[in-house]
N, C-alpha and C positions, 0 to 999 in steps of 0.2 A: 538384522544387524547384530555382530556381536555384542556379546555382553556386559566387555570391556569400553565400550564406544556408547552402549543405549543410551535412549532418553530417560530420565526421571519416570520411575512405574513401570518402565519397560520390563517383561522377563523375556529373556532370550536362552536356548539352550548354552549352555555351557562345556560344550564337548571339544569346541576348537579354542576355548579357552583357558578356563582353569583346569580342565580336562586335561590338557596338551600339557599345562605345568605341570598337573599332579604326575602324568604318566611323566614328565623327565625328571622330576622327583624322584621317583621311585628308582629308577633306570640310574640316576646319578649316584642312588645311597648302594646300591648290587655294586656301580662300580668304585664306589670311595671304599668296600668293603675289602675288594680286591686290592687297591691299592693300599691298605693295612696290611693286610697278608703280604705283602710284596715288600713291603717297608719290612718288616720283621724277619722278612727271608735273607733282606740284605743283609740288615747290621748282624746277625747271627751267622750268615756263610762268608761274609766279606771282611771281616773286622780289621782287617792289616791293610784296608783303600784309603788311601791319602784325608785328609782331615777337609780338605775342599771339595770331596764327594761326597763324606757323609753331612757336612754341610748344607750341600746344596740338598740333598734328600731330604734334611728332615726340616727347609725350611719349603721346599715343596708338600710335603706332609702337612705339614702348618697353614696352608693356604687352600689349600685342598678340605682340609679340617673347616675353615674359615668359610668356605663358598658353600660348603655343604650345612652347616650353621644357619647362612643367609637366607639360602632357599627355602629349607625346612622351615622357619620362621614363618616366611613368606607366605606357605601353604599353610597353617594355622593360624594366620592372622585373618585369612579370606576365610576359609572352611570353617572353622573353629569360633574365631573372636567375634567376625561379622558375618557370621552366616543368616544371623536374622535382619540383616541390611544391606539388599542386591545394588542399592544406589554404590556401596562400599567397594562396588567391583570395579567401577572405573574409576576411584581414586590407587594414586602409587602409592605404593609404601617405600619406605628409605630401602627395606632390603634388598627389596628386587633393582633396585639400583648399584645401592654399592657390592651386590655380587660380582659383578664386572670387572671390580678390583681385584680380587683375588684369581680370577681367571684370568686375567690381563697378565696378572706377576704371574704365572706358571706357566705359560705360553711362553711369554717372552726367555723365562727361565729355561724350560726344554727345548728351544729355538737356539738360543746360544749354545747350549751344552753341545749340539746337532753341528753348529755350526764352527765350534772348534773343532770337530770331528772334521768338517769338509777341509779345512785352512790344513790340517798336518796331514791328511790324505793326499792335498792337490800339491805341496811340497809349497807351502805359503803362497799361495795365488790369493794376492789382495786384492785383486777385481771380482774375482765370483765371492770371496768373505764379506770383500766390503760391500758388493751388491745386495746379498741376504743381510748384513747387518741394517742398512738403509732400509728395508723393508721392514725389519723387524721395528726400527727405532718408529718409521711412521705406521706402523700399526699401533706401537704404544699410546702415540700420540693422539691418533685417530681414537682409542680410547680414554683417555684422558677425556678428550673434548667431548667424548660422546658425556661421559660420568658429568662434568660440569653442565651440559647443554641440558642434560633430564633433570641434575637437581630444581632447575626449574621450572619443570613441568608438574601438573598438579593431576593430569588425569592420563590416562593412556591414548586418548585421543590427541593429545600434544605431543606425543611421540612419533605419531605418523608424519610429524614436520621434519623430524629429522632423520625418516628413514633413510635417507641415502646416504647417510652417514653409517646408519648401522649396517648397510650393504656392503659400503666400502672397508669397513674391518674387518667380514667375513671375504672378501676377497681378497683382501690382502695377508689374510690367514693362510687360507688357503696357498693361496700362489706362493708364500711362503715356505710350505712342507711342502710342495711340490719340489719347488727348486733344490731343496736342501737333498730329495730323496733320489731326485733326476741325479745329483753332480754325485751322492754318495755308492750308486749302482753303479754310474760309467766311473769311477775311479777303481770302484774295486775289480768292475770289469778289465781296466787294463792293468789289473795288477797279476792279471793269473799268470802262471807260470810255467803250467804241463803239466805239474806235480800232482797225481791226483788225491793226495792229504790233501795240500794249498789251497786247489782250486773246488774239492766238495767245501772247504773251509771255505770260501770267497761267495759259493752258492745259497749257502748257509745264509749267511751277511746280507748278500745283495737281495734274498727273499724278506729276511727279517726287515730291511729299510723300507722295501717297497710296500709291505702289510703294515707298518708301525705309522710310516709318512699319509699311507691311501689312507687309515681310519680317522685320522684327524683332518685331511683334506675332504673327506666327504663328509663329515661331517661341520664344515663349515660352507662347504657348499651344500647342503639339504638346507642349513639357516637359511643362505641365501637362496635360494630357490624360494623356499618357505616364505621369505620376505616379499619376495617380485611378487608372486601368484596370488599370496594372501595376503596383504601388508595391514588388514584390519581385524586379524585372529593375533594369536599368541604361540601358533603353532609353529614357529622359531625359536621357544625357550625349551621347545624337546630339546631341540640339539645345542643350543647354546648351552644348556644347563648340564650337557654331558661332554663337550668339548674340553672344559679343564681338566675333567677326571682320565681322557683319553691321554692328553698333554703326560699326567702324572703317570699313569701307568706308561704309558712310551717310554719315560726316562728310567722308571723300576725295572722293566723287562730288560733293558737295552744293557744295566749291569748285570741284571741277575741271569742273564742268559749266556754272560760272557765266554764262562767253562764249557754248557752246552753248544754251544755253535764254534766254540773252538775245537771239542773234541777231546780225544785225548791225543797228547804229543809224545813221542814213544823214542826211545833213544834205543836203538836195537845193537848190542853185538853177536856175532860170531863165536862162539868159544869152541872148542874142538878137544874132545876126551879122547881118550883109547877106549875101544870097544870092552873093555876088561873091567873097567869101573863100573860101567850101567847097564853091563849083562853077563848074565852066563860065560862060565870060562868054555872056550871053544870045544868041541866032540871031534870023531873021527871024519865027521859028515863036516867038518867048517873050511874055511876056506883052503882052496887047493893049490892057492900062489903061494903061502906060506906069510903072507901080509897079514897084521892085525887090521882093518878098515878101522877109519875112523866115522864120527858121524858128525852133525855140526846140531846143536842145540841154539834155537833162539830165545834170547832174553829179553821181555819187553820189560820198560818201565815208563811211571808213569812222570809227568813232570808238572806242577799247576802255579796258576800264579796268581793271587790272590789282588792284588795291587792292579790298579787301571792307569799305569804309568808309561811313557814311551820307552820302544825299545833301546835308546839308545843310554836311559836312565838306571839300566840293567846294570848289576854287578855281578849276576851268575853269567858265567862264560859258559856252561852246563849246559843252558835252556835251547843252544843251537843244535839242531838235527847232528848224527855222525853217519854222515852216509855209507851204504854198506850193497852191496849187490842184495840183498831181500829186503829193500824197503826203497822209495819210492817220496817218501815222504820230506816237505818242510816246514819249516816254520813261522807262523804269519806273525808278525808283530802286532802289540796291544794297539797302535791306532787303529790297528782295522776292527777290533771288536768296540 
């Protein structure tokens, strides 16, 4: 029997218990670690992104701070404070509780951000928004009630009452990032164009959605797997306790990657000298038409755009491609990064 569940006296290994928390412990502090670095990357390369980004980042940072807080707690209060009293293992503590909140708000947070992403991709389709929205809203829910239903629980063992509750948030998690990453691939899918700037750009995108959407979907589906097969271990807070932190990095990378999966945008012209400027004045051996040739020099330049705003908010007329017989190239608008 685990050692969450024992009788009074009972010793049970503790390896699919506090085991499984320490090891997502650990795993969650590598990646809160990352998501530091990420945060710091942004407000230092992005500093001209609208105030309702840097926002939402550092109120993600702050929750992310806060879960990682909880946990850590958690693991010194069993290891640490009551390690000379195994009875202590199958009492809750408040934090392993109210971590849920702070994972709940980051979710829910990187779900919306995702999900205005789907709404001006699909040219305002209120039935696939408002689908993911209704998902998201009873996932919250579904947490909520979970948070309410454990504070009245005294030992881990009364938690197995309401597993199919904690089933049904990790599916609905899931099925969540799924759908969000399904509509953001086929949209960018029919957004290509020929162009092969555009369309490596839309490649770019549609791999970033599907790796950013997959890591947080399987990772709420291993919870629940975890929960079905074992529902009398703890080997569900590996992944639950690194689920928030995937949530936060998804939405760090997804800015910070913006310039790289865009590329560079190049505005090319033509310019055309006389042979006379950029070489050698001709010999007896030069041309035998009596024509000076010209040559044509290309000029690339770079264009970046700092700001995660719609294109249509733009006030450089600049930032549009000038087509030209050696380039090939267009230009994708910020909804799609």
């Amino acid at each position: 029997m685990p050692a969450t569940i024992q009788s009074s006296g009972e010793q049970s290994p503790l390896d699919n218990t506090m085991g499984a928390m320490l090891v997502g412990v650990i795993l969650s502090a590598v990646l809160y670690g990352v998501s530091i670095v990420q945060t710091l990357y942004y407000y230092t390369r992005y500093p001209k992104d609208p105030w309702y980004l840097k926002l939402l980042v550092a109120t993600t940072i702050f929750f992310d701070t806060v879960h990682q807080a909880f946990i850590t707690h958690t693991m010194y209060h069993y290891l640490i404070v009551k390690f000379y009293e195994p009875t202590a293992l199958t009492e809750i503590i408040w934090s392993v509780i109210l971590e849920s909140i702070p994972t709940g708000v980051t979710g829910s947070l990187v779900q919306c951000f995702y999900t205005v992403r789907v709404f001006r991709l699909s040219k305002k389709n209120y039935i696939l928004t408002g689908t993911i929205l209704l998902l998201i809203l009873a996932n919250s829910g579904s947490g909520t009630a979970w948070v309410v239903l454990s504070m009245t629980k005294s030992t881990y063992g009364g938690l197995l009452e309401i597993s199919a509750l904690t089933m049904t948030i990790n599916a609905l998690s899931a099925a969540t990032d799924i759908l969000i990453a399904i509509s953001l691939c086929l949209m960018l899918h029919k957004s290509r164009t020929g162009f092969k700037s555009s369309d490596t750009m839309i490649t770019r995108l549609t791999l970033f959605f599907m790796n950013t959407g997959l890591l947080t979907s399987l990772c709420a589906v291993g919870a629940l797997i975890s929960l079905a097969v074992s529902p009398d271990s703890l080997i569900y807070a590996l992944w639950y306790f690194c689920i928030g932190r995937l949530y936060a990095n998804s939405l760090l990378a997804a800015l910070n990657a913006r310039n790289i999966i865009r590329g560079r945008t190049e505005d090319v012209d033509l310019v055309e000298f006389p042979t006379a400027i950029v070489s050698p004045l001709p010999t007896s051996h030069g041309s035998s038409n009596g024509r000076t040739p010209n040559i044509s020099i290309r000029i690339d330049t770079t264009k970046e755009y700092d700001a995660d705003m719609p294109l249509d908010d733009r006030k450089d007329t600049g930032s549009m491609m000038k087509a030209s017989p050696a380039s090939d190239t267009t230009y994708i608008g910020e909804e799609h990064c």
